[in-house]
VODO-273072 format. One record per atom (N, C-alpha, C, O, CB): x, y, z; atom name; residue number from 1; residue in one letter. Coordinates in nm, 4 decimals. Glycine has a CB too. Layout:
residues N
c1_c2_c3_atomo_num_residuo
X_Y_Z_CA_NUM_A .
...
END
This chain:
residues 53
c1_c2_c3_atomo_num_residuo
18.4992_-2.0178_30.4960_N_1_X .
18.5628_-1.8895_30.5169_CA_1_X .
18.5649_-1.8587_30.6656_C_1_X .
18.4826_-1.9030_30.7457_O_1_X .
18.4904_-1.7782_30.4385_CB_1_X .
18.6681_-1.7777_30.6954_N_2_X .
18.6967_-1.7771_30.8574_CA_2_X .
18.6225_-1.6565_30.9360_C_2_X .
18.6933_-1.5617_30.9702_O_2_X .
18.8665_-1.7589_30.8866_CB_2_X .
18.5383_-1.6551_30.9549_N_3_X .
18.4519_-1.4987_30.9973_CA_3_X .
18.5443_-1.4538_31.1723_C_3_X .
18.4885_-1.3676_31.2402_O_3_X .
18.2044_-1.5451_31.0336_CB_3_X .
18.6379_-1.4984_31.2115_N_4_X .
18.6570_-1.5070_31.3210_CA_4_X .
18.8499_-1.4215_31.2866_C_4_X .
18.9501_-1.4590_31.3476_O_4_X .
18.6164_-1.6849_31.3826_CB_4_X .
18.8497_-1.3320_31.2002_N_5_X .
18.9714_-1.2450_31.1827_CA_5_X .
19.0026_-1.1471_31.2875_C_5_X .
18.9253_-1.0873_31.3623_O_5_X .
18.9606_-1.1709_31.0625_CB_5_X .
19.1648_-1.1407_31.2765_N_6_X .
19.1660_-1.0455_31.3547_CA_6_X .
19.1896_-0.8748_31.3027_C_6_X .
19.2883_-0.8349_31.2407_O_6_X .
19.2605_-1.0948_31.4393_CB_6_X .
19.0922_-0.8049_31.3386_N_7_X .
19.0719_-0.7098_31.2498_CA_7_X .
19.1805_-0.5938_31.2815_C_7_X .
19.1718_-0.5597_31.3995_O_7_X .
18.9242_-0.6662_31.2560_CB_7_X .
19.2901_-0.5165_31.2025_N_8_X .
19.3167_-0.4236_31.2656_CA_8_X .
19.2428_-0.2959_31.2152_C_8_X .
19.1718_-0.2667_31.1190_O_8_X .
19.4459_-0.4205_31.2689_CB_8_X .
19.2939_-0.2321_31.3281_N_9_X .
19.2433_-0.1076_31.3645_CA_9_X .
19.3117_0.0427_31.3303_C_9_X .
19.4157_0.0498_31.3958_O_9_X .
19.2343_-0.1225_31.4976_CB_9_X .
19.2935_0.1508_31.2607_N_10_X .
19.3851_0.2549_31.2742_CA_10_X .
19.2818_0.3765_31.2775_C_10_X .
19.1656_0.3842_31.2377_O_10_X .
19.5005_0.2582_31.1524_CB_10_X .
19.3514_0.4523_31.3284_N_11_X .
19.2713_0.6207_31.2731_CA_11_X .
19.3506_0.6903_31.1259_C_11_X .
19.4650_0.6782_31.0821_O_11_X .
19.3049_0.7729_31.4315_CB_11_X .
19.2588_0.7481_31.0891_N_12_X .
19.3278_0.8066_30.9393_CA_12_X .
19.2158_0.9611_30.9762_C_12_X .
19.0946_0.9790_30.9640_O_12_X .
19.2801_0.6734_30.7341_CB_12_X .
19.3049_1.0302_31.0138_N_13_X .
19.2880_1.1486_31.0260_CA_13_X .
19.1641_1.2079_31.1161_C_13_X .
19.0789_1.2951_31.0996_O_13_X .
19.2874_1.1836_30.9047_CB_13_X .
19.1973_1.1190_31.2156_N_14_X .
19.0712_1.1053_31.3168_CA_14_X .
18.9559_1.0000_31.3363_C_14_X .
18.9019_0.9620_31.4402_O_14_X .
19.0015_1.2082_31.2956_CB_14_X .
18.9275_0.9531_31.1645_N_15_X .
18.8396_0.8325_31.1711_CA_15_X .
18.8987_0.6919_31.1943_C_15_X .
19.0129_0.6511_31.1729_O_15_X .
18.7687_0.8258_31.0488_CB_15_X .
18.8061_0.6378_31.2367_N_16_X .
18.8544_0.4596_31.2885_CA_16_X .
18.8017_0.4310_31.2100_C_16_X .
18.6794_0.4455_31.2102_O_16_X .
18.8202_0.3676_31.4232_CB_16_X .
18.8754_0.3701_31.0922_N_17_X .
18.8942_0.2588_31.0107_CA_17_X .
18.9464_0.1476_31.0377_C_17_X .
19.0039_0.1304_31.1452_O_17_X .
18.9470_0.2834_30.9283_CB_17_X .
18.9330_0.0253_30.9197_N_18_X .
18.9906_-0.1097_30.9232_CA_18_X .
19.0674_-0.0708_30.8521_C_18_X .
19.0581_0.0293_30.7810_O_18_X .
18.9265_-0.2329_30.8901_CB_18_X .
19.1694_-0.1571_30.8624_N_19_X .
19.3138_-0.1893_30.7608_CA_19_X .
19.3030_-0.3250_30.6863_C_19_X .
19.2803_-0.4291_30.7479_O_19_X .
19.4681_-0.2033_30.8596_CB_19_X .
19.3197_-0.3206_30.5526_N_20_X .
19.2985_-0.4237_30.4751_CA_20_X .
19.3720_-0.5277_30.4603_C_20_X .
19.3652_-0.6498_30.4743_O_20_X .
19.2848_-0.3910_30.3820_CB_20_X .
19.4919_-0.3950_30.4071_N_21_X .
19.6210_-0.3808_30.3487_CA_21_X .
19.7076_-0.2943_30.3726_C_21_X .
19.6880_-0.1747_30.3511_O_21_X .
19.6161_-0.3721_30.2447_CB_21_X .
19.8312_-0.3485_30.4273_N_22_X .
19.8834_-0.2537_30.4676_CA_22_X .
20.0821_-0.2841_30.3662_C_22_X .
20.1577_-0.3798_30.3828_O_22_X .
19.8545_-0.2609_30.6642_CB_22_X .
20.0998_-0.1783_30.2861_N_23_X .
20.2381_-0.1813_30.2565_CA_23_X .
20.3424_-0.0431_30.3055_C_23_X .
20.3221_0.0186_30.4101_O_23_X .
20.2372_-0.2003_30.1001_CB_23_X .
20.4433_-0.0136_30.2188_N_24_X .
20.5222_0.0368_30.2651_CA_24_X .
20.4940_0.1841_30.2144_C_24_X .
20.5275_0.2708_30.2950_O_24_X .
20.6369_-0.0297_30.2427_CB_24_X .
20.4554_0.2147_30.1320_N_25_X .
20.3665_0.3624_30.1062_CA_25_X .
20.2256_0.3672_30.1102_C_25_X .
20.1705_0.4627_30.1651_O_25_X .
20.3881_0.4205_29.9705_CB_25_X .
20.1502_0.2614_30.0507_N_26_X .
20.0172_0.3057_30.0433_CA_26_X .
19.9628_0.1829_30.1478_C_26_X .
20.0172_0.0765_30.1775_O_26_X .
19.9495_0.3138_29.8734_CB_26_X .
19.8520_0.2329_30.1848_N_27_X .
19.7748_0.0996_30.2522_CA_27_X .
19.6177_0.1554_30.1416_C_27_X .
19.5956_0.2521_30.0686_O_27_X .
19.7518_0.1052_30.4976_CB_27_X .
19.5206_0.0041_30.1933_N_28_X .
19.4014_-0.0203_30.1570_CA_28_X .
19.3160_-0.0543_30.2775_C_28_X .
19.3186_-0.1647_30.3319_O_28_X .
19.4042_-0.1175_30.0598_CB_28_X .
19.2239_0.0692_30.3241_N_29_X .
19.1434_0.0877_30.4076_CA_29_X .
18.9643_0.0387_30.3679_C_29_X .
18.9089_0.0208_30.2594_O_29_X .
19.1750_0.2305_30.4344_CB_29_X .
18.9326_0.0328_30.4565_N_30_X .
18.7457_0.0289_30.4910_CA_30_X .
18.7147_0.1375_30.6201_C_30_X .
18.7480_0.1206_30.7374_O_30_X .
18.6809_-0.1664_30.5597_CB_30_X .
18.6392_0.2568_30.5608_N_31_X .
18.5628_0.3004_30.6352_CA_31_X .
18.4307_0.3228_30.5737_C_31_X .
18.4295_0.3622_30.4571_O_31_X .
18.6161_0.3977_30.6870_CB_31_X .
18.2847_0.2972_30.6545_N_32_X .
18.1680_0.2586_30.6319_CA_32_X .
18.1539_0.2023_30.5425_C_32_X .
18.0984_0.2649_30.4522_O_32_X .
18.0967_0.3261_30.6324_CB_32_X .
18.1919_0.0607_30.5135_N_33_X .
18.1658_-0.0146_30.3514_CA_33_X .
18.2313_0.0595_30.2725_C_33_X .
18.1480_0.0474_30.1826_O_33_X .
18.0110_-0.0235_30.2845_CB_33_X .
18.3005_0.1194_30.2316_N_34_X .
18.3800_0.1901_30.1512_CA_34_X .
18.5130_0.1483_30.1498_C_34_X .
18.5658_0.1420_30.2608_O_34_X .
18.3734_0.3146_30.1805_CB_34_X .
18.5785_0.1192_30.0566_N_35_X .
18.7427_0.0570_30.0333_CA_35_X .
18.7686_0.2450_29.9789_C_35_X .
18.7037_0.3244_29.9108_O_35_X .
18.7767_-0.1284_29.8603_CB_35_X .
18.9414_0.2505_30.0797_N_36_X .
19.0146_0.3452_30.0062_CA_36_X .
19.1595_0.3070_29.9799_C_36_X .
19.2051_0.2152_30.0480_O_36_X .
19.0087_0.4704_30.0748_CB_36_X .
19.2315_0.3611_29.8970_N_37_X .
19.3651_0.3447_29.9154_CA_37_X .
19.3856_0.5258_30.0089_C_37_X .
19.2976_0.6091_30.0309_O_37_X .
19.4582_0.3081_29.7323_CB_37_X .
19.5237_0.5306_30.0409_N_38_X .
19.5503_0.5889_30.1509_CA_38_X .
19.6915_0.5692_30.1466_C_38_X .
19.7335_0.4703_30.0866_O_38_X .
19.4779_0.5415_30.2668_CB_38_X .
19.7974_0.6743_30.2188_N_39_X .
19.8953_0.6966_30.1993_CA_39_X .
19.9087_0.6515_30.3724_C_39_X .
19.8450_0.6945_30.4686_O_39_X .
19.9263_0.8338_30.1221_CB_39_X .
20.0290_0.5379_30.3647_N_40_X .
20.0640_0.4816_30.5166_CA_40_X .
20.1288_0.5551_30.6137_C_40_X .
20.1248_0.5220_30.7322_O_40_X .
20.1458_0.3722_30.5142_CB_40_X .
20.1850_0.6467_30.5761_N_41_X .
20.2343_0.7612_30.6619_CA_41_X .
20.1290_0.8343_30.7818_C_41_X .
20.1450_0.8694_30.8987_O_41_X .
20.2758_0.8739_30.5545_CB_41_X .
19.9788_0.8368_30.6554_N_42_X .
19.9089_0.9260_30.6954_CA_42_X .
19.7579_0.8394_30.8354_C_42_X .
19.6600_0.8905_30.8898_O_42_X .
19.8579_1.0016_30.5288_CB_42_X .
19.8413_0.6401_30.8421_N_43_X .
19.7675_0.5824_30.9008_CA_43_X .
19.8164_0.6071_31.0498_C_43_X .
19.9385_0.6178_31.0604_O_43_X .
19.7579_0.4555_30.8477_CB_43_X .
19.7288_0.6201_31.1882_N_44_X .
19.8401_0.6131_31.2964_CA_44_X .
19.7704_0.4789_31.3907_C_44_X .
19.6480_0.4748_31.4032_O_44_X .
19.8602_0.7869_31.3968_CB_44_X .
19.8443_0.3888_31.4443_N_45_X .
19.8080_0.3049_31.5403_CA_45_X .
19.8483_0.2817_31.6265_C_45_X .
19.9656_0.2532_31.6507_O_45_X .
19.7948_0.2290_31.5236_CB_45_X .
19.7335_0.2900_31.7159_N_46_X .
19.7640_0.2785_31.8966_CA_46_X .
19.7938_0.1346_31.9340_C_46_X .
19.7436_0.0390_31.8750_O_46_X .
19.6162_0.3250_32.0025_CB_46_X .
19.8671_0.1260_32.0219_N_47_X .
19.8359_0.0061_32.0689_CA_47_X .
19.8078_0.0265_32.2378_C_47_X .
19.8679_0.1128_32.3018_O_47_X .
19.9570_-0.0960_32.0277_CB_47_X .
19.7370_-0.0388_32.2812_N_48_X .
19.6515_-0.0493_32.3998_CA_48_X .
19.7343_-0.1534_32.4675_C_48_X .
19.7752_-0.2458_32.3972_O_48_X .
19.4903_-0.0900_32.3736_CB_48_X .
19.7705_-0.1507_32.6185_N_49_X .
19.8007_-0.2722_32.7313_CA_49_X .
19.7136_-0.2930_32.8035_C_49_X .
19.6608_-0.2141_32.8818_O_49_X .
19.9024_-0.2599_32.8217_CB_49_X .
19.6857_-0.4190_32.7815_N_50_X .
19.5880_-0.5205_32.9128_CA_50_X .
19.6130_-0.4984_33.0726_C_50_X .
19.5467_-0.4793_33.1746_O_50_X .
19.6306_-0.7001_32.8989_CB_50_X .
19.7327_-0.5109_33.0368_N_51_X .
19.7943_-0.5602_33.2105_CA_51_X .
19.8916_-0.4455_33.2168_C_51_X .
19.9374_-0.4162_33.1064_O_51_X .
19.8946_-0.7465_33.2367_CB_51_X .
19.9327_-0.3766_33.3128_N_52_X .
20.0903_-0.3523_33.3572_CA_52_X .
20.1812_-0.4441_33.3664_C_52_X .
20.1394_-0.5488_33.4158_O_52_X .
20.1057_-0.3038_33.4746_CB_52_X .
20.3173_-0.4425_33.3295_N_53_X .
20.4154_-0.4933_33.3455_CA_53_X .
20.3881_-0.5082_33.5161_C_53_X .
20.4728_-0.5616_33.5877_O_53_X .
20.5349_-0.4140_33.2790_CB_53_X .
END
């Protein structure tokens, strides 16, 4: 098994959670050992730049 994933990341209503699963209405989250389902609308993700153009 590959322990070396790349994990994403979202906030769901302020908390940083993992994303499991992600579809076109619902996703399947982990926050603290806990699996939720969750409405994808309600996921938001940043994305961060390394470098400047």
């Amino acid at each position: 098994m590959d322990t070396k994933q790349n994990k994403t990341i979202g906030t769901y209503f302020g908390l940083k959670v993992e994303v499991i699963l992600q579809m076109d209405h619902s996703s399947l989250i982990r926050f603290q050992e806990r699996e939720f389902i969750v409405d994808t609308a309600d996921l938001v993700f940043r994305q961060t730049l390394r470098r400047a153009a």
